[in-house]
C-alpha positions in Angstrom: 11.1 16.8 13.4 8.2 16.0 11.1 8.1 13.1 8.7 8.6 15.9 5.7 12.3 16.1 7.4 12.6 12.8 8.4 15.0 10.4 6.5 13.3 7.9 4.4 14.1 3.9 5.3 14.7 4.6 8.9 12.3 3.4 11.6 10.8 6.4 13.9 8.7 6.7 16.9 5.4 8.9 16.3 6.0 11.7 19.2 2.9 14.0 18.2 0.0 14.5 16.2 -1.4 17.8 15.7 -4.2 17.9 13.3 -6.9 20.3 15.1 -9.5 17.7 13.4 -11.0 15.4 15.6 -12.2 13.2 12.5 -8.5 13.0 11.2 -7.4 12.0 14.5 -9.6 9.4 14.8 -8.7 8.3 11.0 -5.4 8.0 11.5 -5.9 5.8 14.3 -7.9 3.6 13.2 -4.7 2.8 10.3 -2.9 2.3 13.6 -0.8 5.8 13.3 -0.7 7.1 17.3 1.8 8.5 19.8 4.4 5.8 20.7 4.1 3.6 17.1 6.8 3.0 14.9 6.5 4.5 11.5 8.9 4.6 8.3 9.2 6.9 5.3 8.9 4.2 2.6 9.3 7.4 -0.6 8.3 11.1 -0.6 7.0 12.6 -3.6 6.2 16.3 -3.9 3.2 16.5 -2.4 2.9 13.3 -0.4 4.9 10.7 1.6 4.3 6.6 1.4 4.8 5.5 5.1 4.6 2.1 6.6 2.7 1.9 9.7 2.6 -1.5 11.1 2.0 -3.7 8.3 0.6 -1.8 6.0 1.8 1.1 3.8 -0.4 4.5 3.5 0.4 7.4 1.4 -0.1 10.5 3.4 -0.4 14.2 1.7 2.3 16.7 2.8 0.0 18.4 5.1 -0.6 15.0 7.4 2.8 14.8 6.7 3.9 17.9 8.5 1.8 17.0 11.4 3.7 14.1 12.8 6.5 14.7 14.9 9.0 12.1 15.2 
């Protein structure tokens, strides 16, 4: 499932990323977001999620969103 499905307040383990962006992958790991980290669906809006990655909280559009499998 993607975080767009997931439930929000419960703690997940980032499965996959599949961006085909070389750039965005190396954004997103640099805020700490990779295969194996926890992550958590602080709110979802319509187009965007809040997440907390480690200890900080990023607010993701729905396409990023829809690109990490949990």
């Amino acid at each position: 499932m993607t975080l767009l499905e997931a439930d929000i307040g419960t703690e997940y383990i980032i499965k996959d990323i599949v961006t085909h962006d070389d750039e965005l992958d190396n954004f997103l790991f640099t805020l700490g977001c990779y295969t194996g980290e926890p992550i958590t669906v602080i709110s979802r809006k319509r187009n965007s999620c809040v997440v907390s990655i480690k200890d900080g909280r990023y607010n993701i559009d729905k396409y990023l969103a829809g690109a990490i499998t949990v």
